[in-house]
N, CA, C and O atoms as CSV, one atom per row, in Angstrom:
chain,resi,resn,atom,element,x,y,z
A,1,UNK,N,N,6.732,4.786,53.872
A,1,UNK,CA,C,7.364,5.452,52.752
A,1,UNK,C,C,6.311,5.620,51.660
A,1,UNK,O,O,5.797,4.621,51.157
A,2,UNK,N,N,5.965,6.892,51.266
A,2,UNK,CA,C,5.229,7.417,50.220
A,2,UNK,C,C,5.792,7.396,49.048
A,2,UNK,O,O,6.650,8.278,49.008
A,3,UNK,N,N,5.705,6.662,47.822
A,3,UNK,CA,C,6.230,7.039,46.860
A,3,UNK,C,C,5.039,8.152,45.585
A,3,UNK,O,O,3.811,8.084,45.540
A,4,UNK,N,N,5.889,9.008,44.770
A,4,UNK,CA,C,4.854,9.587,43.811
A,4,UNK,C,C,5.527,9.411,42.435
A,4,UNK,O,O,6.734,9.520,42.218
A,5,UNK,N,N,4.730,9.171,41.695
A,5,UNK,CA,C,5.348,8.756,40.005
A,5,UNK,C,C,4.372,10.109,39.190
A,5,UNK,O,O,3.160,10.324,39.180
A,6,UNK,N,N,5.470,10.796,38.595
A,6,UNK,CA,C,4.826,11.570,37.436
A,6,UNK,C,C,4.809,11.621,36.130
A,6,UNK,O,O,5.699,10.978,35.574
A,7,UNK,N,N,4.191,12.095,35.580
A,7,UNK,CA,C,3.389,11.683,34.047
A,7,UNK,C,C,4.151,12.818,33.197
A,7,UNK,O,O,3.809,13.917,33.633
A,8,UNK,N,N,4.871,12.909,32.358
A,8,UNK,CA,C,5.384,13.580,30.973
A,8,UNK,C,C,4.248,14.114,30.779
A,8,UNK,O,O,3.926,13.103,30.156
A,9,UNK,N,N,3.305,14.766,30.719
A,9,UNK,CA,C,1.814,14.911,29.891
A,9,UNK,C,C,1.845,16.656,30.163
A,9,UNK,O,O,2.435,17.134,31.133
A,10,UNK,N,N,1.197,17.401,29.260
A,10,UNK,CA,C,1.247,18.758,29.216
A,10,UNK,C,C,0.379,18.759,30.530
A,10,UNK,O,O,-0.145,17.654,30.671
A,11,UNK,N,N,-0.023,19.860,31.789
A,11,UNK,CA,C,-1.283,20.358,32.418
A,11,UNK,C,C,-2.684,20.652,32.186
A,11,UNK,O,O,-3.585,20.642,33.025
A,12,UNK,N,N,-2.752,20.890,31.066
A,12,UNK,CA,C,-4.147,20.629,30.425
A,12,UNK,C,C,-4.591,19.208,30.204
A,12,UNK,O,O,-5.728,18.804,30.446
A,13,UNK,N,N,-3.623,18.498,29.733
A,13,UNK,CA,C,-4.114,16.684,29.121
A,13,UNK,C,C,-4.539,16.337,30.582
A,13,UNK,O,O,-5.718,15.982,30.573
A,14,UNK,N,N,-4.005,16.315,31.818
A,14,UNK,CA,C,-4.230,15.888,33.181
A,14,UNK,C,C,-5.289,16.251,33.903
A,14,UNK,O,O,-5.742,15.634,34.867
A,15,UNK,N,N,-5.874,17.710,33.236
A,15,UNK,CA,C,-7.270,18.213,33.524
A,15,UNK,C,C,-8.099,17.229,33.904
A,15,UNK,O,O,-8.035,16.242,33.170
A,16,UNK,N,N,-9.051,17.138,35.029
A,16,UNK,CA,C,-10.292,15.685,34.677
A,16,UNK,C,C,-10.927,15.749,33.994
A,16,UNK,O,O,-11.408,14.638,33.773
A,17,UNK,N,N,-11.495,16.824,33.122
A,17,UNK,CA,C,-12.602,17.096,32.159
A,17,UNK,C,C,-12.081,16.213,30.931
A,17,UNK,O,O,-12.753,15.375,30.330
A,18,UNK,N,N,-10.352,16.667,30.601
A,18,UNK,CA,C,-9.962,15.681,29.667
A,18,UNK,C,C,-8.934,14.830,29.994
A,18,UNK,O,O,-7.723,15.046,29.952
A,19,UNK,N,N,-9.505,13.888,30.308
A,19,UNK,CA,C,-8.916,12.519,30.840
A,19,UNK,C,C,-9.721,11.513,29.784
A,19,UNK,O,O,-8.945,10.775,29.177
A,20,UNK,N,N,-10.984,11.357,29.481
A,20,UNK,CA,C,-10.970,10.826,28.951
A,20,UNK,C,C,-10.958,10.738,27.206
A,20,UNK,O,O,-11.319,9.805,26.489
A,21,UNK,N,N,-10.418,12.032,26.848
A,21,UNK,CA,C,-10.016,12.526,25.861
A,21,UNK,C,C,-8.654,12.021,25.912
A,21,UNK,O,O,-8.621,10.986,25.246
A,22,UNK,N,N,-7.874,12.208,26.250
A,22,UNK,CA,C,-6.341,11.560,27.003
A,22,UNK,C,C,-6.023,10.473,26.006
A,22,UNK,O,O,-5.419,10.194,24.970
A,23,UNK,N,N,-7.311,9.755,27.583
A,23,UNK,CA,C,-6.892,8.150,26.843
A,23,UNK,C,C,-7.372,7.829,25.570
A,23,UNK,O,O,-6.660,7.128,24.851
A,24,UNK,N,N,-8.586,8.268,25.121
A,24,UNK,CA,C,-9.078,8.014,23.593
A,24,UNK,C,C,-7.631,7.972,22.942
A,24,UNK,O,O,-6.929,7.101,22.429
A,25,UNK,N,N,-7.510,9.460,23.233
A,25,UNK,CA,C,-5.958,9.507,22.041
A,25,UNK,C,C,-4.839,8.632,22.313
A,25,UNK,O,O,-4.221,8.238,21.324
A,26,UNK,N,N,-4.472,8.269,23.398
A,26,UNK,CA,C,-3.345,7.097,23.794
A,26,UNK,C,C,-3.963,5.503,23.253
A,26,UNK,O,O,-3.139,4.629,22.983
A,27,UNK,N,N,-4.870,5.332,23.175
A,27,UNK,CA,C,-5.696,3.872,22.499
A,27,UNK,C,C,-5.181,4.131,21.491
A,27,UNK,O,O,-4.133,3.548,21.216
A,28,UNK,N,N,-5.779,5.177,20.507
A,28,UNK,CA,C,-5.883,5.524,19.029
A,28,UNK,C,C,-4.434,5.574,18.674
A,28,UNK,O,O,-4.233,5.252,17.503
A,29,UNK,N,N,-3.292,5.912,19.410
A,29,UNK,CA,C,-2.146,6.025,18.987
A,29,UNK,C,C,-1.872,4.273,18.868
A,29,UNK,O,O,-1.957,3.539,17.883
A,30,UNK,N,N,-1.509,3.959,20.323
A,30,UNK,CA,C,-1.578,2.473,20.919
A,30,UNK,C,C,-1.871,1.063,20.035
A,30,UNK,O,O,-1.398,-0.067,20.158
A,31,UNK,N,N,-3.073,1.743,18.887
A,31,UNK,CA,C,-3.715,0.623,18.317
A,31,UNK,C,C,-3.740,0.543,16.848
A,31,UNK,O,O,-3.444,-0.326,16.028
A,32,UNK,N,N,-4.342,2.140,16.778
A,32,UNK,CA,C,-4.468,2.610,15.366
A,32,UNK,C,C,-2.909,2.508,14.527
A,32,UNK,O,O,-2.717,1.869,13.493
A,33,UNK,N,N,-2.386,2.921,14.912
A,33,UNK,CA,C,-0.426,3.263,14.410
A,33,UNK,C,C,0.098,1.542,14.102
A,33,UNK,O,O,0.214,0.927,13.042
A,34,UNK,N,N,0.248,1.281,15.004
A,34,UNK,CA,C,1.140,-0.378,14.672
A,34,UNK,C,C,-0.427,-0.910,13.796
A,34,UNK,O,O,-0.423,-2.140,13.822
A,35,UNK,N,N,-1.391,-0.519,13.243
A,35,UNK,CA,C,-2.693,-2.116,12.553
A,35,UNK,C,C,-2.296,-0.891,11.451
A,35,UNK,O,O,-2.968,-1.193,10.465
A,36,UNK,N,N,-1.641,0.178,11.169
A,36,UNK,CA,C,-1.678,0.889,10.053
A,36,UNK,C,C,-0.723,0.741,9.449
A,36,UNK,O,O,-0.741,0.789,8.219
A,37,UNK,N,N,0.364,0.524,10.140
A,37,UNK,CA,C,1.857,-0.207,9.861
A,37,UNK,C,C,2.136,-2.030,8.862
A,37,UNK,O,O,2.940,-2.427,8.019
A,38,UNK,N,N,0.985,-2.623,9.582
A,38,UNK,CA,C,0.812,-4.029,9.400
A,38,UNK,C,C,0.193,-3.891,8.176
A,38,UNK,O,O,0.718,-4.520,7.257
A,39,UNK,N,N,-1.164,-2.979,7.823
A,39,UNK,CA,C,-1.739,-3.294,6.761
A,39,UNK,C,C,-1.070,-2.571,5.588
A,39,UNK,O,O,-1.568,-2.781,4.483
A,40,UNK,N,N,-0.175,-1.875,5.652
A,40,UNK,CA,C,0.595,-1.235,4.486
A,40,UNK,C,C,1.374,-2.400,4.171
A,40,UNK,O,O,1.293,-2.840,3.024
A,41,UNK,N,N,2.316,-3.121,5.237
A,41,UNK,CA,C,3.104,-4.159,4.688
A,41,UNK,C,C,2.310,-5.460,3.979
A,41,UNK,O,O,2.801,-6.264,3.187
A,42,UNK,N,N,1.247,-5.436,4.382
A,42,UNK,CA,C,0.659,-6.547,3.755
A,42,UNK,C,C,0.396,-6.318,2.430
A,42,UNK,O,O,0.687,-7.140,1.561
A,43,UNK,N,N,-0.260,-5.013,2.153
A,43,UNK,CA,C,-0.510,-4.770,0.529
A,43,UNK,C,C,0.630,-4.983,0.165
A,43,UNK,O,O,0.803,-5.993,-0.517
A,44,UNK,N,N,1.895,-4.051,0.509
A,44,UNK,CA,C,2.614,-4.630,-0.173
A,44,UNK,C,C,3.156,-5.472,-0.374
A,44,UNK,O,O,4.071,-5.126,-1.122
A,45,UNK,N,N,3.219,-6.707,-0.134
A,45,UNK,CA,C,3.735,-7.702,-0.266
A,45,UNK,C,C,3.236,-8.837,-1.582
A,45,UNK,O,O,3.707,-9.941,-1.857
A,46,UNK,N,N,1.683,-7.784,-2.479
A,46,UNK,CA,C,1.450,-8.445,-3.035
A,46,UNK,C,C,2.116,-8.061,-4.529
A,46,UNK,O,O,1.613,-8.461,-5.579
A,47,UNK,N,N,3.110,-7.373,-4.479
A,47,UNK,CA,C,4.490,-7.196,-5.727
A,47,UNK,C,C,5.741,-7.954,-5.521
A,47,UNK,O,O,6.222,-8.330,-4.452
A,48,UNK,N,N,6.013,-8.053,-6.252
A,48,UNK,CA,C,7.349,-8.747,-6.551
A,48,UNK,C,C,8.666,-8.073,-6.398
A,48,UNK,O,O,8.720,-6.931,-5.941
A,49,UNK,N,N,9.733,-8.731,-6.759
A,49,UNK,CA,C,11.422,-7.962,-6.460
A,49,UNK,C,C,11.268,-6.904,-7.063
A,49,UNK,O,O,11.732,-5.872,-6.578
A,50,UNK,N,N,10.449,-6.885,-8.497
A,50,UNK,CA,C,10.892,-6.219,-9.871
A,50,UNK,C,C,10.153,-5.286,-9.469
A,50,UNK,O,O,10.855,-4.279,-9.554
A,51,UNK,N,N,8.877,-4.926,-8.972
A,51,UNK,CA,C,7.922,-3.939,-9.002
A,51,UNK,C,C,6.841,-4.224,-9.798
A,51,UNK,O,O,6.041,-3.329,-10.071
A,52,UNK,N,N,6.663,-5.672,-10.329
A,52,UNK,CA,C,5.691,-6.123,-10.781
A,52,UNK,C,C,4.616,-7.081,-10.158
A,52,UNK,O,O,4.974,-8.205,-9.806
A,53,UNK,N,N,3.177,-6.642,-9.992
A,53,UNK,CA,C,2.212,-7.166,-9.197
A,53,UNK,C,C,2.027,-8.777,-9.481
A,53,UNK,O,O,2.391,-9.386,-10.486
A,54,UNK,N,N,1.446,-9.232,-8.466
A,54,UNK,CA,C,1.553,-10.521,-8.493
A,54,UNK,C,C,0.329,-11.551,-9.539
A,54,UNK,O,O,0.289,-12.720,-9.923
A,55,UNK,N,N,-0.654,-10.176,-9.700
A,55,UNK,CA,C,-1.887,-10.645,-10.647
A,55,UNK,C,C,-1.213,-10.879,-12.122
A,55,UNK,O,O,-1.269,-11.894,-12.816
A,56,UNK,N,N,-0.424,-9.380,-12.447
A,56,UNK,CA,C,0.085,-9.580,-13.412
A,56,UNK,C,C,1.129,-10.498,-14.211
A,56,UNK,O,O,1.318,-10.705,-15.409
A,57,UNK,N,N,1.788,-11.005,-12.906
A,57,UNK,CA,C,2.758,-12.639,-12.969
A,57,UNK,C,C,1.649,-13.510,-13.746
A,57,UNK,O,O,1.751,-13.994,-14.873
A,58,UNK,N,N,0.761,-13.572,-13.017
A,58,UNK,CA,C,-0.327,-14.949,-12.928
A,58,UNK,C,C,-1.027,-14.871,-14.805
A,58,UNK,O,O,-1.254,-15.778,-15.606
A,59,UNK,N,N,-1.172,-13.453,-14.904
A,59,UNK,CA,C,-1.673,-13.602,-16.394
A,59,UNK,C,C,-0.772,-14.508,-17.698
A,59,UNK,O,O,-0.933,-15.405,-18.526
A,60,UNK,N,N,0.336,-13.465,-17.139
A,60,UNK,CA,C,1.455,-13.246,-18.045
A,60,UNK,C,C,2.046,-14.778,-17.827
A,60,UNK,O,O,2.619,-15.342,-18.759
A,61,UNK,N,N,1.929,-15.204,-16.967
A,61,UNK,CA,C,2.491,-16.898,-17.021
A,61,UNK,C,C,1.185,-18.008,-17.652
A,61,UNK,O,O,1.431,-19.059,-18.244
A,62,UNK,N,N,-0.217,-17.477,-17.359
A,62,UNK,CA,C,-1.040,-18.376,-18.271
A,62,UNK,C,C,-1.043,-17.755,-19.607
A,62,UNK,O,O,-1.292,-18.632,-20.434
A,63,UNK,N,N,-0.886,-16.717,-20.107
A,63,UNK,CA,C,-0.639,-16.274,-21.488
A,63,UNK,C,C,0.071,-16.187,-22.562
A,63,UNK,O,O,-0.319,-15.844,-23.678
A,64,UNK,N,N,1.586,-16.634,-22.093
A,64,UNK,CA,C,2.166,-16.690,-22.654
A,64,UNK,C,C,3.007,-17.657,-22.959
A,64,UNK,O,O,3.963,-18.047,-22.288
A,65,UNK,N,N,2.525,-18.157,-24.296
A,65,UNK,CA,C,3.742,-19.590,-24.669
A,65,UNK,C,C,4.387,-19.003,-26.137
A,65,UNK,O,O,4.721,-17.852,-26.415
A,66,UNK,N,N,4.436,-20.381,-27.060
A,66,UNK,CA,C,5.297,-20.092,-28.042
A,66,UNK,C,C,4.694,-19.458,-29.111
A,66,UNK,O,O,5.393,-18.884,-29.946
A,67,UNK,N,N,3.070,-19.495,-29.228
A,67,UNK,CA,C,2.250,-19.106,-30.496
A,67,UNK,C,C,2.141,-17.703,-29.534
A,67,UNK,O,O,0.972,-17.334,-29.644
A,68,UNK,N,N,2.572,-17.156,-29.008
A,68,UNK,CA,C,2.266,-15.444,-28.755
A,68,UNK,C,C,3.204,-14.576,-30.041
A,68,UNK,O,O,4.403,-14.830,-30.160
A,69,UNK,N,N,2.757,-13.901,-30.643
A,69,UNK,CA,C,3.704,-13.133,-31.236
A,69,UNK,C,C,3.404,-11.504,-30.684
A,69,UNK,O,O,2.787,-10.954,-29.771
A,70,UNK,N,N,4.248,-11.130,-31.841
A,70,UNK,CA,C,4.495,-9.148,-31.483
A,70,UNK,C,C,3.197,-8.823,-31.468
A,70,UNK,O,O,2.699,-8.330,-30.455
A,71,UNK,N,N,2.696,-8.984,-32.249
A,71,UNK,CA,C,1.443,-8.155,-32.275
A,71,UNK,C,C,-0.063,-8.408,-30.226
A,71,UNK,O,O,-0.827,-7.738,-29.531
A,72,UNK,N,N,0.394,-9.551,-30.323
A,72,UNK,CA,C,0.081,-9.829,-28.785
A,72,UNK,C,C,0.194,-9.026,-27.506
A,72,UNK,O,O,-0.450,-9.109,-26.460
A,73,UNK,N,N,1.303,-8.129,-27.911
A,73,UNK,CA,C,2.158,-7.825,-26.820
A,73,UNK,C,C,0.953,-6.150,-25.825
A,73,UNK,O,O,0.853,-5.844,-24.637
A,74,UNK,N,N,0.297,-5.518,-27.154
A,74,UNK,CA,C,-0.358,-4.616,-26.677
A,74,UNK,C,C,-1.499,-5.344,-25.639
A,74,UNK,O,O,-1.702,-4.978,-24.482
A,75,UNK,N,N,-2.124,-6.351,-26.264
A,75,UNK,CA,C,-2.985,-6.952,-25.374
A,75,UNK,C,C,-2.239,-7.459,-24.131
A,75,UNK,O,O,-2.764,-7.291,-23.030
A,76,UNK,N,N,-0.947,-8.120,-24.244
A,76,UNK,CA,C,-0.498,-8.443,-22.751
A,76,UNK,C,C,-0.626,-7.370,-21.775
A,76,UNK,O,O,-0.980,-7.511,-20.605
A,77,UNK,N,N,-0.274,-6.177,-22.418
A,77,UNK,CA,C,0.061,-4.800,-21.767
A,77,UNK,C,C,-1.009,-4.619,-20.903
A,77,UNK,O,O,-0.991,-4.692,-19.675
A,78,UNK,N,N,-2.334,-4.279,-21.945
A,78,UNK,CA,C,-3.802,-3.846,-21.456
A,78,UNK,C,C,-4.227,-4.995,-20.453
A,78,UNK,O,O,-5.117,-4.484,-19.773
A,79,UNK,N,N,-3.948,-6.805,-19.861
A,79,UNK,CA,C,-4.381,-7.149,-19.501
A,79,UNK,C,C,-3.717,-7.133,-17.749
A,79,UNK,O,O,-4.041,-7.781,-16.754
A,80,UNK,N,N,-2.544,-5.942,-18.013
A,80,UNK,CA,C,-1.754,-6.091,-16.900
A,80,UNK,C,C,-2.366,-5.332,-15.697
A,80,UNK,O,O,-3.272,-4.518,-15.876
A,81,UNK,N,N,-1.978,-5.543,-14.747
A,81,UNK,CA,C,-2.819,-4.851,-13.401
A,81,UNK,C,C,-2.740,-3.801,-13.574
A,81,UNK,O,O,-3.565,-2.887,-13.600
A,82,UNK,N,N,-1.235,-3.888,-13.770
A,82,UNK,CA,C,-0.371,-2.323,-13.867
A,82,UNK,C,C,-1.330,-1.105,-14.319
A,82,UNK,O,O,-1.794,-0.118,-13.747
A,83,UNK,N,N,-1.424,-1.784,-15.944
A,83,UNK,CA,C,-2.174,-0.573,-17.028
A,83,UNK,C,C,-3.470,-0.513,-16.673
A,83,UNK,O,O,-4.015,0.491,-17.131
A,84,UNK,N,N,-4.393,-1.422,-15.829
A,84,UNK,CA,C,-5.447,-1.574,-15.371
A,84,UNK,C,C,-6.051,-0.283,-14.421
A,84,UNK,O,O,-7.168,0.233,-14.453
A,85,UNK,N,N,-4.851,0.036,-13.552
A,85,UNK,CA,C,-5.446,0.777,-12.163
A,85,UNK,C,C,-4.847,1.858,-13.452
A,85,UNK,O,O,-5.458,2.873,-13.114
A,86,UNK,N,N,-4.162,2.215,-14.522
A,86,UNK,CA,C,-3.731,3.894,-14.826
A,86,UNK,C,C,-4.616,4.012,-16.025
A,86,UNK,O,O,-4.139,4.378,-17.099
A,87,UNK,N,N,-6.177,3.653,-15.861
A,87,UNK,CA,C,-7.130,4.288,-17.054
A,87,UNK,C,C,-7.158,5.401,-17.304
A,87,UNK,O,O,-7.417,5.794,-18.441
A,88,UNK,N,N,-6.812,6.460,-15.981
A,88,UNK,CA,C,-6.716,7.849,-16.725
A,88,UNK,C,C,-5.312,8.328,-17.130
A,88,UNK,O,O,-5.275,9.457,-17.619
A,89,UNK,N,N,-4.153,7.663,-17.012
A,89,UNK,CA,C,-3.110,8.065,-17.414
A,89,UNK,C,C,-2.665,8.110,-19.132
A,89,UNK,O,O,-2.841,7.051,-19.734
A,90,UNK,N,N,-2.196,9.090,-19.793
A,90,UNK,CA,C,-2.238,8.664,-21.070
A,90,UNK,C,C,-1.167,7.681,-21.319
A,90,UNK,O,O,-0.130,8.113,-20.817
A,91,UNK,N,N,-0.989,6.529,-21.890
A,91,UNK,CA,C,-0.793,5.147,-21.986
A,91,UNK,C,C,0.134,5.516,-23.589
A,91,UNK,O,O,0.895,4.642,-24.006
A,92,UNK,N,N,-0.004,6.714,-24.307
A,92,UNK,CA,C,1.408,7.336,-25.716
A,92,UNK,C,C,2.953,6.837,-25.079
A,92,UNK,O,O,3.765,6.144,-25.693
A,93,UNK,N,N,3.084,7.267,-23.983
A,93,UNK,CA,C,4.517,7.048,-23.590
A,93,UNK,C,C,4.759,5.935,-23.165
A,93,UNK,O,O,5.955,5.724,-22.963
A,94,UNK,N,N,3.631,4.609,-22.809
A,94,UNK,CA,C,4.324,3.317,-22.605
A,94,UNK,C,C,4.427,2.768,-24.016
A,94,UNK,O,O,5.372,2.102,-24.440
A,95,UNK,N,N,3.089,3.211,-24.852
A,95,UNK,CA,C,3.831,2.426,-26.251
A,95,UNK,C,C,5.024,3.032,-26.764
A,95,UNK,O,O,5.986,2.465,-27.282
A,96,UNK,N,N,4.902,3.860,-26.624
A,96,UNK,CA,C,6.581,4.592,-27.152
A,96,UNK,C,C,7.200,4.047,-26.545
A,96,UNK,O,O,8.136,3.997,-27.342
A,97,UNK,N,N,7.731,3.240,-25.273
A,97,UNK,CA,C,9.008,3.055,-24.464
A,97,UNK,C,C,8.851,1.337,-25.377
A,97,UNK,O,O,9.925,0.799,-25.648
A,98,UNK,N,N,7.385,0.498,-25.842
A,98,UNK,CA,C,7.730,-0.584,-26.003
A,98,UNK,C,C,7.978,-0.345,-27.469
A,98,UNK,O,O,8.256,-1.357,-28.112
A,99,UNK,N,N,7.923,1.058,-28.274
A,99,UNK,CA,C,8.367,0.478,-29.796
A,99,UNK,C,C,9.779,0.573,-29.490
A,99,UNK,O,O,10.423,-0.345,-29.997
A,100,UNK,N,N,10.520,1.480,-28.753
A,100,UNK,CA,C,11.870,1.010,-28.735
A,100,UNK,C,C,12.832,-0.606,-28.647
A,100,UNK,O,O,14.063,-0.593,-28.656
């Protein structure tokens, strides 16, 4: 008894010339896809419930006790990750949201 198993694959991919074009791309799917999956979840994991980064926890918990007052608060801002990575963003509309 002969058995034959066939392949889903267009007639060109089965070509021998590209076979090993084929498999490149079946690795690259195979390997590349799920380690691209993993490393997105890992960055993110370095934020919190709120949407606040975990560097910026770490400041904001050594910085702040009872001698912080208002005037402090711009410097908390500027030392945050957050405002860190948006140097080119204009930064008018977060002080406006904190004079409210």
């Amino acid at each position: 008894v002969q058995m034959k198993m066939g392949i889903a694959l267009h007639p060109a991919l089965l070509v021998k010339e590209n076979q090993i074009f084929t498999l490149c791309c079946f690795f690259a799917v195979l390997f590349i896809v799920p380690f691209s999956v993993v490393c997105c979840c890992l960055r993110g994991s370095n934020v919190s419930s709120h949407g606040v980064s975990a560097e910026t926890l770490k400041i904001f918990n050594a910085c702040i006790n009872l001698e912080v007052t208002a005037e402090d608060t711009v410097g908390l801002l500027a030392a945050s990750a957050e405002e860190r990575r948006q140097l080119c963003m204009d930064a008018r509309r977060t002080f406006e949201a904190m004079a409210l």
